[in-house]
C-alpha positions as CSV (number, residue, x, y, z in Angstrom):
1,X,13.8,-17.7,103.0
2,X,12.5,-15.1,100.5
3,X,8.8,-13.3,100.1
4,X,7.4,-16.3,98.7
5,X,8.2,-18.9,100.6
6,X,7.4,-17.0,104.2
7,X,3.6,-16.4,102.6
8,X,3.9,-20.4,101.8
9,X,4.6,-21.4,105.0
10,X,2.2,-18.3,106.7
11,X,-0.4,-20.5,104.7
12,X,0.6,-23.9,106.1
13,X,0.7,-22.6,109.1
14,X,-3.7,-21.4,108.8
15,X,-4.3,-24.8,107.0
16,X,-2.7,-26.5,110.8
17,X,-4.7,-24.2,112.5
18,X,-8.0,-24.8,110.7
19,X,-7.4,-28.7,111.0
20,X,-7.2,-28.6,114.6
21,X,-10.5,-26.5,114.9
22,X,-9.5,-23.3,115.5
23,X,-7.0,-23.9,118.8
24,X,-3.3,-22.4,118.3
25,X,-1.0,-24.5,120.2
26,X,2.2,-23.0,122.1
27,X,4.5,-24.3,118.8
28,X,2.1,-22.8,116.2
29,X,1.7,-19.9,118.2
30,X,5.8,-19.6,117.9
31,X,6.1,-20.4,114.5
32,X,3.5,-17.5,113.7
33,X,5.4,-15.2,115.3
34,X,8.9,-16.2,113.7
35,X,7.4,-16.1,110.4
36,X,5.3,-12.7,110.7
37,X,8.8,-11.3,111.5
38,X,10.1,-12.5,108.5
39,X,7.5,-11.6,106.4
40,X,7.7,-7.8,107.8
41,X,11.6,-7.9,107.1
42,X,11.4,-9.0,103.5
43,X,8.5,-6.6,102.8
44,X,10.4,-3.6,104.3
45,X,14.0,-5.2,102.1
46,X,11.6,-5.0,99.3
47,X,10.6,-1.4,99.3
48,X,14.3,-0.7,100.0
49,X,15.2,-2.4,96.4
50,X,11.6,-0.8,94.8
51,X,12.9,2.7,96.2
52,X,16.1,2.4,94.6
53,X,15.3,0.6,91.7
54,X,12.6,3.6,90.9
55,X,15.6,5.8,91.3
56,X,17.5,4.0,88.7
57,X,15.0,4.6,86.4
58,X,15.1,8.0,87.0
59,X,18.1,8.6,86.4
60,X,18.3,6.3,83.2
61,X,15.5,8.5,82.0
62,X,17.2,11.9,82.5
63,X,20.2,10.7,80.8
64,X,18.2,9.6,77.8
65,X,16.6,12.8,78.0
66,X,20.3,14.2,78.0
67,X,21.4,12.0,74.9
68,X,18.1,12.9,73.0
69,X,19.0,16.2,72.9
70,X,22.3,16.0,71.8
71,X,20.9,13.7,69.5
72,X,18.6,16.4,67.6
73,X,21.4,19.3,68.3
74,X,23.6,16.9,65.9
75,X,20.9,16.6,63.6
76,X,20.0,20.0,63.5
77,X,23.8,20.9,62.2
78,X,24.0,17.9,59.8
79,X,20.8,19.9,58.4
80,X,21.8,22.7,58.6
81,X,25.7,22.2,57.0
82,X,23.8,20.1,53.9
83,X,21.6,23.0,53.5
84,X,25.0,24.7,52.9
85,X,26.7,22.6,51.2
86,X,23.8,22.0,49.0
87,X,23.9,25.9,47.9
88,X,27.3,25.3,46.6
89,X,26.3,22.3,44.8
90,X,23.1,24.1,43.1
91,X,26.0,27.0,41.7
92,X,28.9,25.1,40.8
93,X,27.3,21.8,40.2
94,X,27.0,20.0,36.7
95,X,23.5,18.7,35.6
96,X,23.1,15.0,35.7
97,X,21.3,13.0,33.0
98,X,18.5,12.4,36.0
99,X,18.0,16.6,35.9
100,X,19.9,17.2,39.6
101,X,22.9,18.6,40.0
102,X,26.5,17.3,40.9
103,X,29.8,18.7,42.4
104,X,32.4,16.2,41.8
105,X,35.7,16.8,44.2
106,X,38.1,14.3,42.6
107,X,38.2,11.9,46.0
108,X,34.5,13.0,47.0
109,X,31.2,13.6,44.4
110,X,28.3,15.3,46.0
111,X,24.6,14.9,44.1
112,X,21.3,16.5,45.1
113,X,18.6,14.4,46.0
114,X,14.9,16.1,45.5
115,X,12.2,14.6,47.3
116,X,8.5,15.9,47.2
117,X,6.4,15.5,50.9
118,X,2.4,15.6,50.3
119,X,0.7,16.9,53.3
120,X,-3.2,16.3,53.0
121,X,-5.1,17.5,55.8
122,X,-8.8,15.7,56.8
123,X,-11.9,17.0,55.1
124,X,-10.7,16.4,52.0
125,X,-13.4,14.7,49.5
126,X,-12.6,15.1,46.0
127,X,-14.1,12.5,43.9
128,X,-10.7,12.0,41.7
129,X,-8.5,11.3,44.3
130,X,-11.1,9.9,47.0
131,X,-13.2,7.2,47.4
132,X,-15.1,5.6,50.5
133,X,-14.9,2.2,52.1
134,X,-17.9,0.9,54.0
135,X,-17.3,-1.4,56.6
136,X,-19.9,-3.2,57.8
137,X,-19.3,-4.7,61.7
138,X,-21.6,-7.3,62.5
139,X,-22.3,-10.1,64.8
140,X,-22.7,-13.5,64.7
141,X,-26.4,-13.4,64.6
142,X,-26.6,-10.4,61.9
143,X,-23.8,-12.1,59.5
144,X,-26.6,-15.3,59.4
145,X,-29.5,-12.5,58.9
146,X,-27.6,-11.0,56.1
147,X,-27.1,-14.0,54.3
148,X,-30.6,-15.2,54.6
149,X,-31.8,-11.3,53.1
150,X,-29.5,-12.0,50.3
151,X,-31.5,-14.9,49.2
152,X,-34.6,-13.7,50.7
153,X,-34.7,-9.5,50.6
154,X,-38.7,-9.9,52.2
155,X,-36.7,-10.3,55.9
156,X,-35.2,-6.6,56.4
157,X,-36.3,-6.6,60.2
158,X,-33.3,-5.0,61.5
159,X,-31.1,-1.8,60.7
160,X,-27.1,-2.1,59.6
161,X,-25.0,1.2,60.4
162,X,-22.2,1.0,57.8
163,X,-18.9,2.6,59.0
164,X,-18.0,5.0,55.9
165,X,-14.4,6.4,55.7
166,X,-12.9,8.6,52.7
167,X,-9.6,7.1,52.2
168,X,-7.6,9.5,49.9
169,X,-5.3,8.0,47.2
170,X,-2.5,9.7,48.1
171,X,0.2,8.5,45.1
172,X,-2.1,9.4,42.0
173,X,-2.9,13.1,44.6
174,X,0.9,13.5,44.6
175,X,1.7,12.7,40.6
176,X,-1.0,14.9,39.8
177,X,-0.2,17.8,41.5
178,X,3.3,17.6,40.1
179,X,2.0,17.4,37.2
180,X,-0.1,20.4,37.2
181,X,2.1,22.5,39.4
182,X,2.5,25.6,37.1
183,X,-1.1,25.7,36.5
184,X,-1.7,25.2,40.9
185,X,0.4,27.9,41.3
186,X,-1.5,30.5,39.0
187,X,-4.8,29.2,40.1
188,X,-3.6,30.1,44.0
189,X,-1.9,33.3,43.0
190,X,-5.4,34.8,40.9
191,X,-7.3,33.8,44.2
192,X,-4.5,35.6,46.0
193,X,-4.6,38.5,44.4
194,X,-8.1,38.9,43.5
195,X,-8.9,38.1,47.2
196,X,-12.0,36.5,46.2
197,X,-12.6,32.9,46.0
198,X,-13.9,32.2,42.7
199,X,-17.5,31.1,42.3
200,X,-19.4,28.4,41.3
201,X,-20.6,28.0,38.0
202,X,-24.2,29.3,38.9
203,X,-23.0,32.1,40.5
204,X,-20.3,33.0,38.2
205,X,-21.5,36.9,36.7
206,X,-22.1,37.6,32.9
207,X,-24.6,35.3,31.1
208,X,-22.4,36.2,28.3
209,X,-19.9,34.0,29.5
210,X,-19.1,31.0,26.8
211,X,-20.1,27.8,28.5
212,X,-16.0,26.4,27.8
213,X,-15.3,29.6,30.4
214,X,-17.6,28.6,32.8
215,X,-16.6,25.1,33.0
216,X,-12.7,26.3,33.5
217,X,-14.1,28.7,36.2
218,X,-16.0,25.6,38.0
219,X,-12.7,23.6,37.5
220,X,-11.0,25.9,39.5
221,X,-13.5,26.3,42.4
222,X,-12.6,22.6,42.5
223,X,-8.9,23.0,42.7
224,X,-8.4,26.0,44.7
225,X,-11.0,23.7,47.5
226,X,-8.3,20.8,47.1
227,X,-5.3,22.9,47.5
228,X,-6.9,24.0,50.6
229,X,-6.7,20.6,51.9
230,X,-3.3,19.0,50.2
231,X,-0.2,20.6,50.4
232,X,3.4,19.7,48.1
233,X,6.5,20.4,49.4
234,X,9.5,20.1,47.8
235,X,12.9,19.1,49.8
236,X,16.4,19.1,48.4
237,X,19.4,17.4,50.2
238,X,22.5,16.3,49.7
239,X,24.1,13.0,49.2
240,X,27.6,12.0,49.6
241,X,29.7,9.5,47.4
């Protein structure tokens, strides 16, 4: 008899009990007693087989914490021999029509394989790259008051919060900034070596300054604020063949 069927029968057992108005008689009284006995003995087999099931675990999870590491101390070399083997490529490799480089062994060719990672960090809100979706989360009872303002505007009675997120377009971000990568790079190094950020248009010095100069100043402001946000990486790997 397992768990299950000794609460079963416990409950039979109440059901007689209740039926006959309360009064235990000698063979209930018995049967009680045999099967509060065998509830107590599956209950303590149970926390024998919880006990060492829990330690199972334990040790399952320590050895996958074992294999995890091996796993990234493997994947740290891999990285770190293609990183090699990737300098050898880049000096005694041959350019490929696709503008990467390839070592070609006889039995074995090895090919770069550039990749560009954009990093963009929150707070950015540039209007060329961002733009904002308003959601709108309403009940039953505001959906129907909506419709009804949209054929009647008189009925605003009640407020709508919109939810407003800047989503950031991330591909045309990344082909621009490739794109204008030469010119990023000298707009970071002048504010790098000036040590100033530059200024806005109506603070920019000089009102000598030819209106074309003060709009490439402005443009800049804008810039350097998105670089501060979005970061390009380039990676270079190798790929066997």
């Amino acid at each position: 008899m397992n768990l299950f069927d000794a609460i079963t029968e416990y409950d039979s057992l109440m059901a007689q009990i209740e039926e006959l108005g309360g009064e235990i008689t000698p063979e209930i009284a018995e049967q009680l007693m045999i099967n509060r006995d065998a509830i107590e003995s599956k209950i303590k087999a149970y926390h024998y087989v919880i006990k060492g099931k829990l330690s199972e675990i334990e040790l399952a999870k320590s050895e996958i914490e074992r294999l995890s590491d091996q796993i990234k101390t493997k994947e740290n070399l891999i990285t770190r021999l293609k990183e090699t083997v990737n300098i050898a490529v880049e000096e005694f490799g041959t350019i490929t029509p696709s503008r990467v480089k390839k070592l070609d062994l006889g039995d074995l060719k090895v090919w770069q394989k550039k990749t560009e990672a954009l990093k963009v960090e929150d707070g950015l809100n540039d209007e060329r790259f961002c733009k904002k979706e308003v959601k709108l989360n309403l009940t039953y009872g505001e959906t129907k008051k909506v419709l009804d303002i949209l054929s009647n505007p008189i009925i605003f009675d009640f407020v709508i919060t919109p939810d407003i997120k800047v989503v950031v377009d991330k591909k045309s971000l990344k082909e621009w900034m490739l794109e204008n990568e030469s010119y990023l790079m000298e707009v970071k190094k002048e504010a790098e070596i000036t040590n100033v950020e530059f200024e806005t248009e109506e603070g920019i010095a000089g009102e000598s300054i030819e209106e074309c100069e003060k709009e490439m100043a402005a443009q800049k402001v804008k810039d350097l604020n998105l670089l501060s946000y979005a970061t390009l990486k380039h990676n270079v790997t190798v790929i066997f063949r």
